[in-house]
N, C-alpha and C positions, 0 to 999 in steps of 0.2 A: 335348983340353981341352973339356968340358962348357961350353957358353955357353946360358944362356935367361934369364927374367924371372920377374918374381912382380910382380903388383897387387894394391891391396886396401888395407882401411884397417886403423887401431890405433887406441884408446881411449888419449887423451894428456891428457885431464884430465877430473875429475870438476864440470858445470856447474852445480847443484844442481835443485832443486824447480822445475817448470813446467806450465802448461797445454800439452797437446799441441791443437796444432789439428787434427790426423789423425784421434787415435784419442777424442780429448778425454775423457784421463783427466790427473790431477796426479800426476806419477810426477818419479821423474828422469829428469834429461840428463845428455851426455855430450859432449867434444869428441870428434873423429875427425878424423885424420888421412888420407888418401888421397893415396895415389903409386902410380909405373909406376918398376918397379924394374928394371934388366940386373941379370945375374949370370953370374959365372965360377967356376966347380964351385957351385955352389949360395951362394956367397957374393953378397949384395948388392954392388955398385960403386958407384952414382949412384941419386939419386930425381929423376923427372924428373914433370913436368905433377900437381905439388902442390896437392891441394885439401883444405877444409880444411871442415866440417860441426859443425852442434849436432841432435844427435840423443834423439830418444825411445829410453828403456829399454824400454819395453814393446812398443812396435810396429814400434822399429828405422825410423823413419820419420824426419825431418827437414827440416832445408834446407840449401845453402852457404853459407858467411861468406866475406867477404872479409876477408884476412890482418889488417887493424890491430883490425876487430873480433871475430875470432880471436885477436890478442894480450890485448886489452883483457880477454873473457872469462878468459881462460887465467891472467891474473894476478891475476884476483878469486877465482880459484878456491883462492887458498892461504890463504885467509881460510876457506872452508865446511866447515863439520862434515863429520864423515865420511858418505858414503853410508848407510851400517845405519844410523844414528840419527835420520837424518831424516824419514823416513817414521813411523815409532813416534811419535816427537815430534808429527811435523806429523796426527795419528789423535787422540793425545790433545787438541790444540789443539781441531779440529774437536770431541768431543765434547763438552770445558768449551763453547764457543760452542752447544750444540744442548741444555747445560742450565741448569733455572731458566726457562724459554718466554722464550727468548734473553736474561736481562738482562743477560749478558757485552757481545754486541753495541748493547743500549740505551746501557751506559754508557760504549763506546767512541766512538758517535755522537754520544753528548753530550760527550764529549770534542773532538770532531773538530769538532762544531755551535759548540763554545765560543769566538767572536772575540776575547775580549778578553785570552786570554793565550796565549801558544807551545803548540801541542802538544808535549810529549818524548814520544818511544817507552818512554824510563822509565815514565809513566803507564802506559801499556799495557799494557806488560812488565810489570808490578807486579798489572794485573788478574789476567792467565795465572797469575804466579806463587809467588801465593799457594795458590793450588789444586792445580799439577801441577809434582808434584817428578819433576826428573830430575839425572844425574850431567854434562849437557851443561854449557857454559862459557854464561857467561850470553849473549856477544855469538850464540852459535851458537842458542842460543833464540830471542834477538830477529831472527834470519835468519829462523828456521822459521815465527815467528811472523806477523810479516812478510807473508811468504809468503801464508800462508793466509789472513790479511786479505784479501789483495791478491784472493787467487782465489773467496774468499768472498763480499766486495762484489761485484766481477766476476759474478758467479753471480746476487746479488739482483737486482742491474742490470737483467738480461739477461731475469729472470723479471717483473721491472716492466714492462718495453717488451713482452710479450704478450699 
């Protein structure tokens, strides 16, 4: 009877669009899995000393999660567009915001500037999407979109405080 082991991780859900602090590119993530496996003839038996990571596509770089926010992730994840579409998505977003000498962003700020009534991300959604057709589902655009806000301002921020 052959007895040994296998370690190593698996890709168990797809986490979507992030700033890598590593490589600080906006790519995707990914969950991963990692265990210490016995085996008898090459069959797995038991996973033992389970960890559980959000990882960079591009640099394979990351960090550990602990298991509820490893669940947490994991169940948002059946919500996000597919992997290929987001990236395409999230390039054209970026270019609409980079044309016109920003007035996409003008008129988002002045949306966001605006106290006296609720922001909706419909407003928003509605600037993008009138400009840039895609076949995505509209909640998976407002993900993308989102997004790229998110890492966009983030970026302005960072270049003000220099």
């Amino acid at each position: 009877m052959f007895v040994g082991y296998s370690k190593g991780g698996k890709k168990t859900a797809y986490a979507g669009i992030h700033n890598c602090q590593n490589c600080n590119n906006i790519t995707n993530f990914h969950l991963v899995e990692s265990s210490f496996k016995p085996t008898v003839m090459f069959i797995p038996v038991a996973k033992f000393n389970l960890k559980y990571y959000f990882i960079c596509s591009l640099c394979e770089r990351g960090y550990e999660l602990e298991k509820p926010k490893y669940d947490k992730l994991y169940r948002e994840s059946f919500n996000l567009p597919n992997e290929e579409d987001v990236i395409p998505y999230y390039n054209l977003v970026s270019e609409e915001l980079l044309k016109d000498d920003h007035h996409l962003i003008i008129e988002i700020l002045d949306l966001l500037n605006n106290r006296d009534e609720d922001i909706e991300s419909e407003k928003i959604f509605n600037l993008f999407d009138k400009s840039i057709k895609s076949n995505l589902s509209k909640d998976h655009k407002k993900y993308i979109i989102k997004q790229n806000l998110i890492h966009t301002i983030t970026e302005l921020a960072s270049q003000g405080d220099k």
